[in-house]
N, C-alpha and C positions, 0 to 999 in steps of 0.2 A: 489465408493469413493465420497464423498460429500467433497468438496472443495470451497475456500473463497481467492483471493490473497486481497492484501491490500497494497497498497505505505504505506510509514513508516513518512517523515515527512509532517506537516499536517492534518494527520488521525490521527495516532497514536499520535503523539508526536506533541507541538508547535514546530512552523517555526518561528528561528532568523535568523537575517539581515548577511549574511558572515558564514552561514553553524551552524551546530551544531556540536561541535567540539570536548568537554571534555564530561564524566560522568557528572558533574554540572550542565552541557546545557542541558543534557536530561531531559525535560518535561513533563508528559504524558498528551494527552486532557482531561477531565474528562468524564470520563464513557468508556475510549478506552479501556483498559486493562479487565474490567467485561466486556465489547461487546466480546472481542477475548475469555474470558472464557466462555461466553455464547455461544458463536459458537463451541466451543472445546464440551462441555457438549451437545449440540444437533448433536454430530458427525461429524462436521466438520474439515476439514484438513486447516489451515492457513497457506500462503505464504506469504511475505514480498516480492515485487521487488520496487528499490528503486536508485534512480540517487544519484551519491555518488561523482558527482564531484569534491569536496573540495579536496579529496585524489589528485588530477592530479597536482588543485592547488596548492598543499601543504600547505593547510593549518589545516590539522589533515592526521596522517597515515592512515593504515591497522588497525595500533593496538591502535590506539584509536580509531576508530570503531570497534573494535573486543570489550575492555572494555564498549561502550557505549552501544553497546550490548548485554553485558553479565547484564549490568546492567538493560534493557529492558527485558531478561528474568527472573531476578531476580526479581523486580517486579510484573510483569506478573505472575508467580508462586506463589506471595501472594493471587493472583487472583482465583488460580486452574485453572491457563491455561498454554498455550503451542505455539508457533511459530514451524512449522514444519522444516522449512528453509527461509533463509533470501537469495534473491540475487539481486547483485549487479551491476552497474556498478561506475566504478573508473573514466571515460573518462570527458573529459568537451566538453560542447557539439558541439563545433566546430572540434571535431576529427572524426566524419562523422560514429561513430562507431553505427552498428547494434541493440546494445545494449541499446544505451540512449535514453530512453521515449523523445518523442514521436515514435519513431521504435517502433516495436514490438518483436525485436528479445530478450529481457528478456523473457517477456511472451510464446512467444513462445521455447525458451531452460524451461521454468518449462512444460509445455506441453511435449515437446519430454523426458525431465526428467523422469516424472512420468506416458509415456505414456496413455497420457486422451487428447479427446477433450477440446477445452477452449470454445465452446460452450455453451451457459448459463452458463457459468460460471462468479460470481460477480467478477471484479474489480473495488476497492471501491478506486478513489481518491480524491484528491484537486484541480488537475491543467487539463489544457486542454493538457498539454502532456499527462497525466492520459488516460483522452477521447479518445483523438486520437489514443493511445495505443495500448488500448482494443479492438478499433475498427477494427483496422487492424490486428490483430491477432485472431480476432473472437470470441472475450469473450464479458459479458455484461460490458457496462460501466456505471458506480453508482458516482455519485458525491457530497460529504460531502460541508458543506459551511464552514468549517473547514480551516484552514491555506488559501490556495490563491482560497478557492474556494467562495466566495463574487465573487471577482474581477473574475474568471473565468465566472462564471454567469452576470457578469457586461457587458464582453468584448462582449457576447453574441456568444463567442468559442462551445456550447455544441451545438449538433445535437439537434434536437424537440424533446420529446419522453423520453431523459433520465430521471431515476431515480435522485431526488435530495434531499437529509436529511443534517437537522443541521448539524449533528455527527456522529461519527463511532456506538453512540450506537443508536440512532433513524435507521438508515440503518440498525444493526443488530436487531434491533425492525421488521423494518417492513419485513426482509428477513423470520425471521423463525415466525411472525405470517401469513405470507400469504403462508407458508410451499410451497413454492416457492423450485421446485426439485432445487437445488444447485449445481450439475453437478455430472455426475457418469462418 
């Protein structure tokens, strides 16, 4: 199984100031939606993990994120692609939960999920919780200049060595022309 996870805002989608909230708010980068179709058509499986704080805040439910998702798949299927599963966490980040990037325990419940190593496996984010992530759950960490990843690379947050691209589609550029095994 050839696998891709992906953070959702910033890569996929623009980052506003106070969450993104309604259908309206959703964004997509340009080129995000043909990179995740382009990963679907060379066999890849895509995952979304993705800090959903605003929910705790209350400042958007479940169910508008459930629509602002539905409208990401909608989309995306103009594309000829596919999101395999999207998961979440709802917490803010002072409630110490396992879940919220920087932890690794998202990443790691999609590993125990779909029983696979996360080993070279690409996690493609923006932020240095992204980084940190991946890191400790032992997937590769790939970082876009996309949404806060400028200022990540600014803060001088990323390890030596990481992968870094514009965008979600320059990284899916360079993953499948250096046919870079993608994780089995």
């Amino acid at each position: 199984m050839n696998l891709v996870i992906l953070d959702r805002d910033g890569v996929i989608n623009e980052v506003l100031p106070g969450h993104v909230r309604t259908v309206s708010d959703w964004r997509p980068i340009p080129r995000s939606l043909d990179a995740i179709a382009r990963l679907n058509r060379a066999g890849c499986r895509v995952i979304v993990a993705t800090n959903q704080s605003g929910i705790r805040r209350r400042h958007f439910t479940f169910e508008d994120l459930n629509r602002i998702h539905e409208e990401m798949y909608r989309r995306l299927a103009e594309y000829g692609g596919t999101i395999d599963a999207i998961f979440i966490c709802p917490c803010h980040p002072n409630d110490g939960c396992e879940c919220f990037k920087p932890r690794p325990g998202m990443l790691n419940e999609i590993a125990e999920r779909l029983h696979v190593s996360l080993e070279g496996v690409p996690f493609i984010g923006d932020s240095s919780r992204d980084v940190e992530a991946a890191v400790a759950a032992g997937a590769l960490p790939v970082l876009v200049r996309t949404g806060e990843g400028e200022a990540t690379l600014r803060s001088g947050a990323c390890p030596d060595g990481i992968d870094v691209y514009d965008d979600l589609g320059s990284a899916v550029d360079a993953l499948l022309a250096a046919r870079r095994p993608i994780a089995r």
